[in-house]
DSSP file (Angstrom, degrees, kcal/mol; ACC not computed):
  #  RESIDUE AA STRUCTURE BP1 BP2  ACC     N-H-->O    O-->H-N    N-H-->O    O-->H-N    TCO  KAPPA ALPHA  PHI   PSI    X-CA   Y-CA   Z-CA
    1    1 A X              0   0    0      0, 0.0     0, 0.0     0, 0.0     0, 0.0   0.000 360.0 360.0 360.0 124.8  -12.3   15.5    5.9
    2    2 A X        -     0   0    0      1,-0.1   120,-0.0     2,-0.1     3,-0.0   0.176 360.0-134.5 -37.9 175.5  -10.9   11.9    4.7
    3    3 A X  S    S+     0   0    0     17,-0.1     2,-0.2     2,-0.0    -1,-0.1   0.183  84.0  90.1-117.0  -3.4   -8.4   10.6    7.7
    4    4 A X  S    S-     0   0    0     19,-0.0     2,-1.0    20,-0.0    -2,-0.1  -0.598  81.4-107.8-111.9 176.5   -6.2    9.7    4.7
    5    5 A X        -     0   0    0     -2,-0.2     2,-0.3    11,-0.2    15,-0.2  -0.779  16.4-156.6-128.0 107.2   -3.6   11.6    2.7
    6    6 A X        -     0   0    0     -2,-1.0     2,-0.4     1,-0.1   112,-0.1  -0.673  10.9-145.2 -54.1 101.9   -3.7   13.0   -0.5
    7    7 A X        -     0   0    0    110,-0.4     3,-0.2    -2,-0.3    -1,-0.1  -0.398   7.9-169.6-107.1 130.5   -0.5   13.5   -2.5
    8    8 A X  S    S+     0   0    0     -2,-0.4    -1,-0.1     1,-0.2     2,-0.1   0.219  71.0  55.0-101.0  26.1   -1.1   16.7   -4.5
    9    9 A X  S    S-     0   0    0      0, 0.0     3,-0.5     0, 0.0    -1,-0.2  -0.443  87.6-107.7 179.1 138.0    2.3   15.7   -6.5
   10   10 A X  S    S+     0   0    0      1,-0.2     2,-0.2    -3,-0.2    -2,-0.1   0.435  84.1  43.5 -64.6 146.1    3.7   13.1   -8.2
   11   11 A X  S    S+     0   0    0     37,-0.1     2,-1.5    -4,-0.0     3,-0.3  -0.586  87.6  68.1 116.6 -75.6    7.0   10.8   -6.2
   12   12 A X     >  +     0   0    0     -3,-0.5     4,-1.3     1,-0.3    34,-0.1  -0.153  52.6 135.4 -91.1  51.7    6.5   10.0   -2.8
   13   13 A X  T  4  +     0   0    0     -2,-1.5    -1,-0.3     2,-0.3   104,-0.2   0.212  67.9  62.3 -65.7  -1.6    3.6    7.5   -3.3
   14   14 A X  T >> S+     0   0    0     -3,-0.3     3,-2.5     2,-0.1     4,-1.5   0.903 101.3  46.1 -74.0 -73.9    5.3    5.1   -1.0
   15   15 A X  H 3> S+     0   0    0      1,-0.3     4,-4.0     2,-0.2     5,-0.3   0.915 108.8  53.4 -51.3 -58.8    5.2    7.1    1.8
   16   16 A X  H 3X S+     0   0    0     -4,-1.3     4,-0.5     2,-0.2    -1,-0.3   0.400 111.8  47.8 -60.6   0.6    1.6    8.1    1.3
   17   17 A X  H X4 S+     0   0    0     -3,-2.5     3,-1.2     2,-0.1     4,-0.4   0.883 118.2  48.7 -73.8 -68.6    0.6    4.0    1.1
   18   18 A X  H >X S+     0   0    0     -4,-1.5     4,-3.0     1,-0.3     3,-1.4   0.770 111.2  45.3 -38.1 -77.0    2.8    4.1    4.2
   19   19 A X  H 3X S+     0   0    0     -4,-4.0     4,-2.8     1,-0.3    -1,-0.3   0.864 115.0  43.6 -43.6 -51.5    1.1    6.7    5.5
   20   20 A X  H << S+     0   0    0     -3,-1.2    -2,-0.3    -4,-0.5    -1,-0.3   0.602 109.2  58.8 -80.0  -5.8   -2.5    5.5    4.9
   21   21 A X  H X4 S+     0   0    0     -3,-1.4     3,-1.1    -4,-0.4     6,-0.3   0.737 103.7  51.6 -45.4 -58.8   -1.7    1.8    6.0
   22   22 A X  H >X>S+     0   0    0     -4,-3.0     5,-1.2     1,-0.2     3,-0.9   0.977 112.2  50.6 -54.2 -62.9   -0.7    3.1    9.2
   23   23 A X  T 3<5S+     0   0    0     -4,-2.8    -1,-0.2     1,-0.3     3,-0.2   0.692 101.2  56.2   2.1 -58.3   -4.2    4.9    9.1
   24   24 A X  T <45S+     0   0    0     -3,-1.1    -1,-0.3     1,-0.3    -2,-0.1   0.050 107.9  54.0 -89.7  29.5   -6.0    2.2    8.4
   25   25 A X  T <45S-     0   0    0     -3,-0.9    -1,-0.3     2,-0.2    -2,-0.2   0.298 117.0-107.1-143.1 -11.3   -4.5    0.8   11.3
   26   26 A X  T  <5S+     0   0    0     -4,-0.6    -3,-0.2     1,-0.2     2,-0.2   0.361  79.5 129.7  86.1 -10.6   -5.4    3.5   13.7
   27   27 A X      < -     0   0    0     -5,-1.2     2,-0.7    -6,-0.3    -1,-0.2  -0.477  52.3-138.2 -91.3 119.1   -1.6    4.7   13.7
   28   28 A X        +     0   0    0     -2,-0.2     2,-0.2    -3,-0.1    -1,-0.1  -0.848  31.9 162.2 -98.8 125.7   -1.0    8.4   13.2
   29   29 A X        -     0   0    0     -2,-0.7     2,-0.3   -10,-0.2    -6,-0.0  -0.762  27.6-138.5-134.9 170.8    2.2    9.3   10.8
   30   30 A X     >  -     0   0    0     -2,-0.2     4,-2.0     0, 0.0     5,-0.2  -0.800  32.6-114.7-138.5 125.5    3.4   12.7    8.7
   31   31 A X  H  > S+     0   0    0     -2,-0.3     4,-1.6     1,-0.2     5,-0.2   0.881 120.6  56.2 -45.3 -43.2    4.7   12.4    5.5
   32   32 A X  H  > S+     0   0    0      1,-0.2     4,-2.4     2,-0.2    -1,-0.2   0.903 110.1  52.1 -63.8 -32.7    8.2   13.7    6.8
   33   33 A X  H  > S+     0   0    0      1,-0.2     4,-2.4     2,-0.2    -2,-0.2   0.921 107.5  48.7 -65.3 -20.1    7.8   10.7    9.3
   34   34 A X  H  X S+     0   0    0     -4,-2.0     4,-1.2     2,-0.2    -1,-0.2   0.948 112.8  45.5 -79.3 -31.6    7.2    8.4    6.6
   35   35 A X  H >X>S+     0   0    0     -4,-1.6     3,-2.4     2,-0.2     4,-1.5   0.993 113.2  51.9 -70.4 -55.4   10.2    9.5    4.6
   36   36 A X  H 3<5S+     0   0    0     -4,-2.4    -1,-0.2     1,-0.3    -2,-0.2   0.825 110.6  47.2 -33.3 -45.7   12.4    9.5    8.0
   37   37 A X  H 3<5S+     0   0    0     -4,-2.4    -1,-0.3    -5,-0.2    24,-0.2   0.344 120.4  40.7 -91.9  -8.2   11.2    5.8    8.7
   38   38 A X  H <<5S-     0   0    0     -3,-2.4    -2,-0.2    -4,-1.2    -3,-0.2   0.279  99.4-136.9 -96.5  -0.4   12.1    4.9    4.7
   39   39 A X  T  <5 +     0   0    0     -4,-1.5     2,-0.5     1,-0.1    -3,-0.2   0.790  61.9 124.7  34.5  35.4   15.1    6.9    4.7
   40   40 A X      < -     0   0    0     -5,-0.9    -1,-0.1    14,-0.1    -2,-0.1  -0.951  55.2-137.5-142.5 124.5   14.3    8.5    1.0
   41   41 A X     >  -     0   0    0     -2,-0.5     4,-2.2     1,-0.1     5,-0.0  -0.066  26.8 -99.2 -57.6-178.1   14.3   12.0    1.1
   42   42 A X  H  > S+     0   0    0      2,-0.2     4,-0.6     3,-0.1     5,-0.1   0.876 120.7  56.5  -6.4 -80.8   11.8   13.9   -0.6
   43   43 A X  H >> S+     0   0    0      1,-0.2     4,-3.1     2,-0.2     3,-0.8   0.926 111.1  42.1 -50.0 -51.8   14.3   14.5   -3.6
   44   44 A X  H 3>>S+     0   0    0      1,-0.2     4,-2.7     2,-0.2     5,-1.5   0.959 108.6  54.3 -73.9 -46.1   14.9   10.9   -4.3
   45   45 A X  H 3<5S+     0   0    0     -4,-2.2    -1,-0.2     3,-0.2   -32,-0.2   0.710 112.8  45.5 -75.0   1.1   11.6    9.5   -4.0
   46   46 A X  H <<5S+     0   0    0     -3,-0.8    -2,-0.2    -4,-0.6    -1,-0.2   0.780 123.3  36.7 -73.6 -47.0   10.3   12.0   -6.6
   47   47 A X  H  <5S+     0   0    0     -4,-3.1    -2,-0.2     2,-0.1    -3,-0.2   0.782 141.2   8.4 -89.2 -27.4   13.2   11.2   -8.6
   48   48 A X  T  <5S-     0   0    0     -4,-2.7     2,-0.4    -5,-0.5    -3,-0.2   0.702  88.3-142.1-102.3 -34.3   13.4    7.3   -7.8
   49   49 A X      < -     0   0    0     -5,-1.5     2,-0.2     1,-0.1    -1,-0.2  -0.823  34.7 -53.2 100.7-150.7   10.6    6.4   -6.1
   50   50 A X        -     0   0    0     -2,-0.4     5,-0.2    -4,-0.1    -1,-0.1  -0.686  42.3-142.5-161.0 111.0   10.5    4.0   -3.3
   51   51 A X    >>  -     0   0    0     -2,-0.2     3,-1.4     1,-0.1     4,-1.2  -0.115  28.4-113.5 -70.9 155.5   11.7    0.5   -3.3
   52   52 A X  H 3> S+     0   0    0      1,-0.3     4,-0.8     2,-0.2    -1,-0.1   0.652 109.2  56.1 -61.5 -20.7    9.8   -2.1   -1.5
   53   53 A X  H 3> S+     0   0    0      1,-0.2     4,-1.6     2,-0.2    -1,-0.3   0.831  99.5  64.4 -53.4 -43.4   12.8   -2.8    1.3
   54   54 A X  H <> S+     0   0    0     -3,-1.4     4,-2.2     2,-0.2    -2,-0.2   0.873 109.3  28.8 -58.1 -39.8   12.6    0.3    2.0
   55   55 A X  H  X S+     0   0    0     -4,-1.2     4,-0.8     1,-0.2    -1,-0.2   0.622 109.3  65.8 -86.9   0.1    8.8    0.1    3.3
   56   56 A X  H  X S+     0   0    0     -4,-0.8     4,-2.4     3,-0.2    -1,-0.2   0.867 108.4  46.7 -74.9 -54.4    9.1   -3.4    4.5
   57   57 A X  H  X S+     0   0    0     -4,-1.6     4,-1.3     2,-0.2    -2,-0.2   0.819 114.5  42.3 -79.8 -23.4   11.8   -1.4    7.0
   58   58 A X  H  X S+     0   0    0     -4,-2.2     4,-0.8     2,-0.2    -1,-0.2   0.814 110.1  60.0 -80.4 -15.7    9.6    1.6    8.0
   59   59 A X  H ><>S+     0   0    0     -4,-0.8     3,-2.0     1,-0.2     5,-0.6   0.996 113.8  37.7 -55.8 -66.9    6.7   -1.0    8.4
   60   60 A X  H ><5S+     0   0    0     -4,-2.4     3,-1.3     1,-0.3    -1,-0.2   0.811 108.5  59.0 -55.4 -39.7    8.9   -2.5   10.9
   61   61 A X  H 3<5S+     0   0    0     -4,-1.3    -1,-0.3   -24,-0.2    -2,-0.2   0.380 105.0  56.5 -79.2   2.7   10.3    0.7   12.5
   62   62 A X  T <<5S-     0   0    0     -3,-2.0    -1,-0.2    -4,-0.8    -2,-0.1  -0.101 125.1-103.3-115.2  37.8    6.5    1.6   13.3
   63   63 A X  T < 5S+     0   0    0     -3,-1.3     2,-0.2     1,-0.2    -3,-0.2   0.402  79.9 126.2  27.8  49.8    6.1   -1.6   15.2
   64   64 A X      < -     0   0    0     -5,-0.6     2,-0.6    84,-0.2    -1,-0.2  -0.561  64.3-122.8-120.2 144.1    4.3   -3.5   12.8
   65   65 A X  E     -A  147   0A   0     82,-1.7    82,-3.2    -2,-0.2    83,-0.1  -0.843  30.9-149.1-115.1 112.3    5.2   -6.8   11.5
   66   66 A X  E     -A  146   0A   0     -2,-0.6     2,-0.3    80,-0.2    80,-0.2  -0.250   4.2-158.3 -74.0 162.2    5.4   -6.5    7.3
   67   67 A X  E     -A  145   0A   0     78,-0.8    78,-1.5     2,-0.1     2,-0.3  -0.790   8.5-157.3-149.0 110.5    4.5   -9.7    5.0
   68   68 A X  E     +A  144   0A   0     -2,-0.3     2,-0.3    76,-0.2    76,-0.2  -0.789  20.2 178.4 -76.1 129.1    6.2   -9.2    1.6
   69   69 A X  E     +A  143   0A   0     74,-1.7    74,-1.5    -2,-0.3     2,-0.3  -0.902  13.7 162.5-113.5 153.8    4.1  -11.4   -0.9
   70   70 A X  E     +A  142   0A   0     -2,-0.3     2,-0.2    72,-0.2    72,-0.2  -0.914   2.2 160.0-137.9 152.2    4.8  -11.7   -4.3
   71   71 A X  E     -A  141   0A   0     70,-0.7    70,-2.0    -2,-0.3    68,-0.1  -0.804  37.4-134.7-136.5-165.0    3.3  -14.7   -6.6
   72   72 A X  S    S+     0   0    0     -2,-0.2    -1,-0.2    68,-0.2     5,-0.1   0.740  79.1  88.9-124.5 -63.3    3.0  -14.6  -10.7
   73   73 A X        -     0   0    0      1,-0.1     4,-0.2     3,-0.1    -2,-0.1   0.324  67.7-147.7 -43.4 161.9   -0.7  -16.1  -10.7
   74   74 A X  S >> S+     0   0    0      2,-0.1     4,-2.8     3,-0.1     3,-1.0   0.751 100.4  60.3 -87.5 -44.7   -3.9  -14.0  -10.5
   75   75 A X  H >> S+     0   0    0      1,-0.3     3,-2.3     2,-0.2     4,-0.6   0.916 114.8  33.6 -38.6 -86.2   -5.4  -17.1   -8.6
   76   76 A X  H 3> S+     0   0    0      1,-0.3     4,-0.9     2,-0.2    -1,-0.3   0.238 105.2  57.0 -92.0  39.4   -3.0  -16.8   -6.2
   77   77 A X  H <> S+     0   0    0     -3,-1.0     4,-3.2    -4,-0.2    -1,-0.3   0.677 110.9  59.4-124.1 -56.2   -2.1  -13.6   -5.6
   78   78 A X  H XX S+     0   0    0     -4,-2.8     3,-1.3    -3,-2.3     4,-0.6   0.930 103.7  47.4 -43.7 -90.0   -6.2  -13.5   -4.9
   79   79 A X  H 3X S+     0   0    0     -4,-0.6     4,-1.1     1,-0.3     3,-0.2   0.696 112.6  56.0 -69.2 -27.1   -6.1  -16.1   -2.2
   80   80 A X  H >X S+     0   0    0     -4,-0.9     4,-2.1    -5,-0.3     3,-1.5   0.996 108.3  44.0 -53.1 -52.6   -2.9  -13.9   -0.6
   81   81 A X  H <X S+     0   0    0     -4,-3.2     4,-0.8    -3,-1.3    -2,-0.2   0.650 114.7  50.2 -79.5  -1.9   -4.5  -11.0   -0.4
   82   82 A X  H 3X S+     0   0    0     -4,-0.6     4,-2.0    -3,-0.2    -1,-0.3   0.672 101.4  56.7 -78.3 -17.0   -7.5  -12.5    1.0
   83   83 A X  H <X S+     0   0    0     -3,-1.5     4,-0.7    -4,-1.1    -2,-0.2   0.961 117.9  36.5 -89.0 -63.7   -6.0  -14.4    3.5
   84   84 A X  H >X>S+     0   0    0     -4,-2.1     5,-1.6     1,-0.2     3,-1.5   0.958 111.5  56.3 -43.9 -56.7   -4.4  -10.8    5.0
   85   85 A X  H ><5S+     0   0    0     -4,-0.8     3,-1.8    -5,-0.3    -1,-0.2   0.906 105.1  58.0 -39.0 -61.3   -7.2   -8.7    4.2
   86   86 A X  H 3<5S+     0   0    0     -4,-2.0    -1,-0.3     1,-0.3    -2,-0.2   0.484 101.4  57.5 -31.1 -21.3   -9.2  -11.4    6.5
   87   87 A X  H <<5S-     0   0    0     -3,-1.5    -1,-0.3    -4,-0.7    -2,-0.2   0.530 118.6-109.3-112.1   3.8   -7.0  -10.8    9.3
   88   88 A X  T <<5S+     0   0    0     -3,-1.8     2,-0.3    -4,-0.5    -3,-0.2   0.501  78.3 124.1 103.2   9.7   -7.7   -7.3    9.5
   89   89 A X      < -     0   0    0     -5,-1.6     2,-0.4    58,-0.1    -1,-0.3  -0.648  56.3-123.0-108.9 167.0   -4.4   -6.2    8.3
   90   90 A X  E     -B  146   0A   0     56,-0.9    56,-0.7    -2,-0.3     2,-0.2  -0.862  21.9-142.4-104.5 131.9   -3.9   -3.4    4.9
   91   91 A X  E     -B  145   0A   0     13,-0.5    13,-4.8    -2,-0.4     2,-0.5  -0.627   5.0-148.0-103.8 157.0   -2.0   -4.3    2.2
   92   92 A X  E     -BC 144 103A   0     52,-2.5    52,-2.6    11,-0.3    11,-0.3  -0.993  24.2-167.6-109.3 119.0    0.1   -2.2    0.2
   93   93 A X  E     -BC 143 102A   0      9,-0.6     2,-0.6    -2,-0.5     9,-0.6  -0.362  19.3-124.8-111.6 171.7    0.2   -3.2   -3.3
   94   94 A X  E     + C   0 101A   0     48,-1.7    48,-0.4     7,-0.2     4,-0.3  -0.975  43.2 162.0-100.8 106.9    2.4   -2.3   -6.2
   95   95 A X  E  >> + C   0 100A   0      5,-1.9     5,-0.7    -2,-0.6     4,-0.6  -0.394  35.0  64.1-116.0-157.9    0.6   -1.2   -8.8
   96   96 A X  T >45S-     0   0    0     38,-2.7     3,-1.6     1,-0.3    -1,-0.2   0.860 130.8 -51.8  60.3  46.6    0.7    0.7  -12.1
   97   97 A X  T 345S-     0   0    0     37,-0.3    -1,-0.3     1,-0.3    -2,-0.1   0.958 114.3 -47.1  30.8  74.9    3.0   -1.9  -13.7
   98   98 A X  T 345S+     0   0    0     -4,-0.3    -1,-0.3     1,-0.2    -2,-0.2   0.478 124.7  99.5  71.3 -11.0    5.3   -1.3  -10.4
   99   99 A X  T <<5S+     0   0    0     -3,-1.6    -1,-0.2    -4,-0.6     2,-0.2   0.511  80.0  41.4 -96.4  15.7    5.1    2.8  -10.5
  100  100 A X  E   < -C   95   0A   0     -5,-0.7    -5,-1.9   -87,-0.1     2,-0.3  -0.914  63.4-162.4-145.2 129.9    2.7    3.4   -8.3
  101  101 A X  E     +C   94   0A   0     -7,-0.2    16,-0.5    -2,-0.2     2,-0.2  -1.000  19.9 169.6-137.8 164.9    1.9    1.8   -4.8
  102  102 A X  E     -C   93   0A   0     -9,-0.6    -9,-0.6    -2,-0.3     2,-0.3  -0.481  34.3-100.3-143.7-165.8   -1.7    2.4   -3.2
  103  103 A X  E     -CD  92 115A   0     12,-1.6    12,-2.6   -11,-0.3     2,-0.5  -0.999  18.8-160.7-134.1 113.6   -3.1    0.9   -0.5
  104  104 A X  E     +     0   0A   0    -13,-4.8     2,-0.8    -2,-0.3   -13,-0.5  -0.243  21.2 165.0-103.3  73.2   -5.9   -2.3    0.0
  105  105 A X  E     -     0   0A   0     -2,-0.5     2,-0.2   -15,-0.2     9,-0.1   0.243  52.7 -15.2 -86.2  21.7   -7.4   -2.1    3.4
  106  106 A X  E     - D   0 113A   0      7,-1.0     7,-1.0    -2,-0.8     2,-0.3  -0.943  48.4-138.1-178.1 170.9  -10.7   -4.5    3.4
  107  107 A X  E     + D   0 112A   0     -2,-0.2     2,-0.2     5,-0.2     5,-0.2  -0.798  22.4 171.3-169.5 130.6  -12.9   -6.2    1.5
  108  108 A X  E >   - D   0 111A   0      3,-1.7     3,-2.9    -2,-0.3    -2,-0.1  -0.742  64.2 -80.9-122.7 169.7  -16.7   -6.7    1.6
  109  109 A X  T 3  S+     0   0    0      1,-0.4     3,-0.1    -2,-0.2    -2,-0.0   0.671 127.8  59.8 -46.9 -41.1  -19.5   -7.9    0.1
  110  110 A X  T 3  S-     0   0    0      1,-0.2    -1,-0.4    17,-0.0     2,-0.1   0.354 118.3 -99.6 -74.2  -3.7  -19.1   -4.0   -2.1
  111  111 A X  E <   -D  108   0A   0     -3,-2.9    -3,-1.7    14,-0.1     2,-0.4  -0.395  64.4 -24.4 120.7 173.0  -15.8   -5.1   -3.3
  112  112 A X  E     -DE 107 126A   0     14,-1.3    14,-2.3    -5,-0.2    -5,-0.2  -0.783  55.6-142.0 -60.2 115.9  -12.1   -4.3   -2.2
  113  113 A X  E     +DE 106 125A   0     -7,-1.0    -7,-1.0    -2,-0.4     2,-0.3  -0.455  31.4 175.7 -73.1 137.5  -11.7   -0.7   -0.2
  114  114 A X  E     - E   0 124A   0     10,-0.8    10,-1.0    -2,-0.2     2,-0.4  -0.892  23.3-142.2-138.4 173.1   -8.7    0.1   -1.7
  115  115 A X  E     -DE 103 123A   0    -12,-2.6   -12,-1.6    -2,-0.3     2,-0.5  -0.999  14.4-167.6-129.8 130.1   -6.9    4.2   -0.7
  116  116 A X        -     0   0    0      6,-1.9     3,-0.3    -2,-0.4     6,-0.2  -0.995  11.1-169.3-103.1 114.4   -4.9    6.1   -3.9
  117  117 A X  S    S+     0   0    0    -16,-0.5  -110,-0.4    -2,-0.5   -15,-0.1   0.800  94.7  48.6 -67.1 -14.1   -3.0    9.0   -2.6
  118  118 A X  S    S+     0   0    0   -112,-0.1     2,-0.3    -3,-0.1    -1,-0.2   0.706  98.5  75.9 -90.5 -10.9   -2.6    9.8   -6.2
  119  119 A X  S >  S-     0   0    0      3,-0.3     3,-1.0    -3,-0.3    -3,-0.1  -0.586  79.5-133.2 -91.0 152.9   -6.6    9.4   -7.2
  120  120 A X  T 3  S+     0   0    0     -2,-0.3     3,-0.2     1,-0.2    -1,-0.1   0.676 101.5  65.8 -76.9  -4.6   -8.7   12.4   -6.0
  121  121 A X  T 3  S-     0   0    0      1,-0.3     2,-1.6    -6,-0.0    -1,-0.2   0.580  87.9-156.8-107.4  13.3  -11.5   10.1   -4.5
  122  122 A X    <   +     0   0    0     -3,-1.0    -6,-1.9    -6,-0.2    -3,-0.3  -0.426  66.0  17.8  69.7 -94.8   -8.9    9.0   -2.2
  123  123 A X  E     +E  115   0A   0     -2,-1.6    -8,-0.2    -8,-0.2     2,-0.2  -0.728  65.7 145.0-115.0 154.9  -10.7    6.0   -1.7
  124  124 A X  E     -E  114   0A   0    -10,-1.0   -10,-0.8    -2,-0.2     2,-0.3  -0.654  40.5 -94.2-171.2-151.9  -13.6    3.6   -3.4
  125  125 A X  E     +E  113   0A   0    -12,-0.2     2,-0.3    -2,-0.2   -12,-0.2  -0.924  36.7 178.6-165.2 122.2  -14.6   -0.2   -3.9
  126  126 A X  E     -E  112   0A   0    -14,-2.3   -14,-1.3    -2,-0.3    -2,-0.0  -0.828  35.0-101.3-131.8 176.0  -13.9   -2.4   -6.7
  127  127 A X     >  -     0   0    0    -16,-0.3     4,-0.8    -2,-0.3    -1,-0.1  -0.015  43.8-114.1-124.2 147.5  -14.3   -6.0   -8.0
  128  128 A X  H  > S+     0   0    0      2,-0.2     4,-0.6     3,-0.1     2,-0.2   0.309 111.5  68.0 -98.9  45.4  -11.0   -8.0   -7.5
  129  129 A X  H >4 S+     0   0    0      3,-0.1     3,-2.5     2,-0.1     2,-1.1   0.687 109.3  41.9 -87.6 -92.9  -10.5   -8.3  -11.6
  130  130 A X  H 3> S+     0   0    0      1,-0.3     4,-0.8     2,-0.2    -2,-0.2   0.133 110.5  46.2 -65.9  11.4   -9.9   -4.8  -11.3
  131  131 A X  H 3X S+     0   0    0     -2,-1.1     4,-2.5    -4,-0.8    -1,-0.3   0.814 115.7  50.4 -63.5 -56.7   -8.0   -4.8   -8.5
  132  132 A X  H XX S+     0   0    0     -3,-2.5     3,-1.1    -4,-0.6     4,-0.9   0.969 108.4  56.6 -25.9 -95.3   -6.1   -7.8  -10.5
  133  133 A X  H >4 S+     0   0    0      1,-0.2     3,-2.1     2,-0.2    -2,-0.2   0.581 108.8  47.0  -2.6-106.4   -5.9   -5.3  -13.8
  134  134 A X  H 3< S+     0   0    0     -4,-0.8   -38,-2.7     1,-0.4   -37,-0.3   0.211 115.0  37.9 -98.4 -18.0   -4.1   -2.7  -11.8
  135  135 A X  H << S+     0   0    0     -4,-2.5     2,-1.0    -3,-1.1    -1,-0.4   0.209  88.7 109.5 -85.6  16.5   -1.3   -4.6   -9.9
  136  136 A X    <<  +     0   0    0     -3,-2.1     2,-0.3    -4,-0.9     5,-0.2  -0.718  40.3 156.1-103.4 132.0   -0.5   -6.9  -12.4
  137  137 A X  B >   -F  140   0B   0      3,-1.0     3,-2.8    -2,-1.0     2,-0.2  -0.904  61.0 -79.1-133.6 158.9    2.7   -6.5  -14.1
  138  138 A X  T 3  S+     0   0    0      1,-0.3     3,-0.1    -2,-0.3    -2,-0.1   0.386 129.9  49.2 -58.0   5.1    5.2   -8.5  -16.0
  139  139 A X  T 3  S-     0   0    0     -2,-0.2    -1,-0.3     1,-0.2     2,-0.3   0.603 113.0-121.4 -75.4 -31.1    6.5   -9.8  -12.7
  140  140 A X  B <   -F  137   0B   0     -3,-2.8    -3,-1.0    -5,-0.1     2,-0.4  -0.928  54.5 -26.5 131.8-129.0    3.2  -10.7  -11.5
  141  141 A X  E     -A   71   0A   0    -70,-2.0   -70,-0.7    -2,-0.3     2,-0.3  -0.828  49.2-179.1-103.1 124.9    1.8   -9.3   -8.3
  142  142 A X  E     +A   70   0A   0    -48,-0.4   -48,-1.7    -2,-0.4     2,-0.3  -0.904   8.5 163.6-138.2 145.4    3.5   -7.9   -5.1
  143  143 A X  E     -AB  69  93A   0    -74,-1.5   -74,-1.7    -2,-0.3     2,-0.3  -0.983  30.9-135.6-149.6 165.8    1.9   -6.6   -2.1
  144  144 A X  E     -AB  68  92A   0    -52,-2.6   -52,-2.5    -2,-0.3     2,-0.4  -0.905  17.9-155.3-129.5 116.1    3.2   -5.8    2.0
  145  145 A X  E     -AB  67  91A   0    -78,-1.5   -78,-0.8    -2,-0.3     2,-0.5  -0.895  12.3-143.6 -97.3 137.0    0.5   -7.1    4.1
  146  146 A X  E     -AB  66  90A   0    -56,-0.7   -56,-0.9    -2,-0.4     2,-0.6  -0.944  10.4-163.3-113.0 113.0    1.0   -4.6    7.9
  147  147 A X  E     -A   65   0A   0    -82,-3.2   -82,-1.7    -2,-0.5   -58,-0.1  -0.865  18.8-124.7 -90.7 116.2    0.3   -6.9   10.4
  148  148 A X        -     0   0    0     -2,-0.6   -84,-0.2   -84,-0.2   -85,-0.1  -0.041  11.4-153.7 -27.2 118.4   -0.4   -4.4   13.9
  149  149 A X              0   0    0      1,-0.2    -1,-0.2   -86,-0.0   -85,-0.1   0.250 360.0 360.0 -72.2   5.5    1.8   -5.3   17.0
  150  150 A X              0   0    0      0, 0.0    -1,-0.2     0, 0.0    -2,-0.1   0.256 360.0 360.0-107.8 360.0   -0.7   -4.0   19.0
């Protein structure tokens, strides 16, 4: 059984990055914790989602130090997420022109491990064009790099 968490319906995809950052991190959370620590219920992140303040403040309230990037370039938007990735920490990206967020938690020589709660292979390894391809939106890039406090 994966150690990550699979959302078997569509909405809280925040909390399940949330949830599988922490993961990737060694950190064990519950989906009700993640919503508790993002303060959107259930109802509302099905029916809104979950804006990126919000997980920038449960990142912090699970004593972890967030890093909000966003840039417009592919270039750099690359050399951000390399720079985190390289430090061990797992980013949580925006993806899916901004309706989706997933998780990127390494990258080797096989590509960027990235986690989907929403894909059924949970997790996999891709090239960073596609990685590029699937956050980019008409704002450009954002992803929450979780640095551990531990």
């Amino acid at each position: 059984m994966s150690r990550y968490r699979y959302q078997y319906f569509p909405g809280p995809c925040g909390q399940y990055a949330l949830v599988n950052a922490m993961a990737v991190l060694g950190k064990q959370l519950s989906i009700l914790e993640a919503h508790r620590l993002t303060g959107v219920t259930v109802w509302e992140a099905l029916r809104d989602g979950t804006d990126t303040r919000y997980l920038v403040k449960a990142i912090r309230k699970c004593g972890c130090t967030p890093h909000l990037v966003t840039r417009m370039s592919e270039v750099s938007a690359k050399r951000a997420m390399d720079r985190l990735l390289d430090r061990g920490w797992p980013v949580i990206v925006s993806v899916d022109e901004s309706s989706h967020w997933a998780v990127v938690a390494s990258r080797s020589k096989r590509g960027y491990r990235w986690i989907d709660s929403a894909d059924t292979r949970i997790t996999g390894y891709w090239s960073w064009s596609s990685i590029a391809d699937w956050m980019e939106d008409e704002d450009g890039y954002c992803m929450i790099g979780v640095e551990s406090d531990q």
